[in-house]
N, C-alpha and C positions, 0 to 999 in steps of 0.2 A: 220052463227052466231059465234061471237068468246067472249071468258069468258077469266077474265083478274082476277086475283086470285093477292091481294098486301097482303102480310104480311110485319106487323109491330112489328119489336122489339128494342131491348136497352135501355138503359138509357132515352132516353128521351122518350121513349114510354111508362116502365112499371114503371114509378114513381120516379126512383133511380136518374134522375136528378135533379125534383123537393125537393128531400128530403136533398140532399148533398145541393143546395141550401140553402134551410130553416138553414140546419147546418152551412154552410157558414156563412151569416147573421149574426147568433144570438151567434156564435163563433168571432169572429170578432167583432163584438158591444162591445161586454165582455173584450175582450180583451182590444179595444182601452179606455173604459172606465175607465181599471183597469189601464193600462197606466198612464190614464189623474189624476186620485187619487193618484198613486205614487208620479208624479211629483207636484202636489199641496202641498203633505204632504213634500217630500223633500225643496222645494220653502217658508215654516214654517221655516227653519231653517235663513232662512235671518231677518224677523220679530226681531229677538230675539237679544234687544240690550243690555237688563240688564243684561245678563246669568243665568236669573232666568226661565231658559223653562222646563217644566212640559211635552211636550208635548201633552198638549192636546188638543190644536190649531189642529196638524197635527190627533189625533184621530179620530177628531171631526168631518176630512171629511169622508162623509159617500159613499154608492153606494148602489144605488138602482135600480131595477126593473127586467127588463130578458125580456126572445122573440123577442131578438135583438134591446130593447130600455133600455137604462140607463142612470140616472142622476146622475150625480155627485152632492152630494149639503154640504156645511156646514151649521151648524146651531145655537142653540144659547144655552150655559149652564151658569147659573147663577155664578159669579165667578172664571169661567175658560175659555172661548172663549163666542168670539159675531162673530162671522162670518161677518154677514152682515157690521157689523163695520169694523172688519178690513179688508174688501173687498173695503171699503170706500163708500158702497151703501145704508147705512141707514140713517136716520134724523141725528141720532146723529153726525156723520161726517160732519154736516151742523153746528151744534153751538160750537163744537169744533176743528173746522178746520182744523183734520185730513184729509187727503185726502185718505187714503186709502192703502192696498199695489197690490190692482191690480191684485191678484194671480189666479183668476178663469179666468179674462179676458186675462190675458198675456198665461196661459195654453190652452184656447180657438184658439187663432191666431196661438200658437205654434204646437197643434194637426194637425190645418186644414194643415202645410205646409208639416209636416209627415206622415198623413193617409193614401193618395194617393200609396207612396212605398211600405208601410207597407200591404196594401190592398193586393196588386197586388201581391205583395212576397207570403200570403196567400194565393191567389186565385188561383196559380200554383199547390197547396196541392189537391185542391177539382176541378180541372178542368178533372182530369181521371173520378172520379166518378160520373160525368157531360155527360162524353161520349167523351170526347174532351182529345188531349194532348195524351202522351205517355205514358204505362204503363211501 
């Protein structure tokens, strides 16, 4: 009769993978989201034909949520921004024939072509405490 004795340790056995994961994630989420918010609110400053900018267009975009999900949203203040208007996505861009300045959706196409580097460049940080990579 023979007895075969496996011990299991490291990272990926007592948890320390799954947890730099989680941090990964929801580090990274944050980040790119706060990205996407900088570049919306900087992308306000084109809007501004009359030089009358208060900035509150660019205030106006918010960031919300956590645990590795975040929306970016603008939204609507009576007298100072309409988001959805000047995104050009509301009714009212229908009977005044704005079209819009596009800034959520041009931010959108521009994220997706940078997150991939950006990812990866992070994912170098949290790959030792994964169990992987070089200390």
């Amino acid at each position: 009769m023979a007895t075969t004795k496996v011990i299991l340790s490291g990272p990926l056995f007592d948890g320390q993978a799954a947890a730099a994961a989680a941090d990964f994630t929801d580090s990274l989420a944050g980040e790119i989201a706060e990205i996407g918010r900088t570049w919306i609110r900087l992308d306000t400053d084109r809007m501004v034909k009359s030089g009358s900018d208060t900035g509150a267009a660019a205030a106006g975009v918010e960031l919300a949520g956590g645990n590795g999900q975040y929306v970016i949203k603008g939204g609507i203040r009576k007298g100072e921004y309409d988001w959805p208007w000047l995104e050009g996505t509301s009714r009212r861009n229908m009977s005044t024939g704005f079209k819009g300045y596009s800034t959520f959706k041009r931010t959108r196409l521009r994220m997706r072509k940078q997150v991939t580097p950006f990812a990866q460049q992070r994912l170098e940080e949290y790959l030792i405490r994964m169990g992987g990579g070089e200390e």
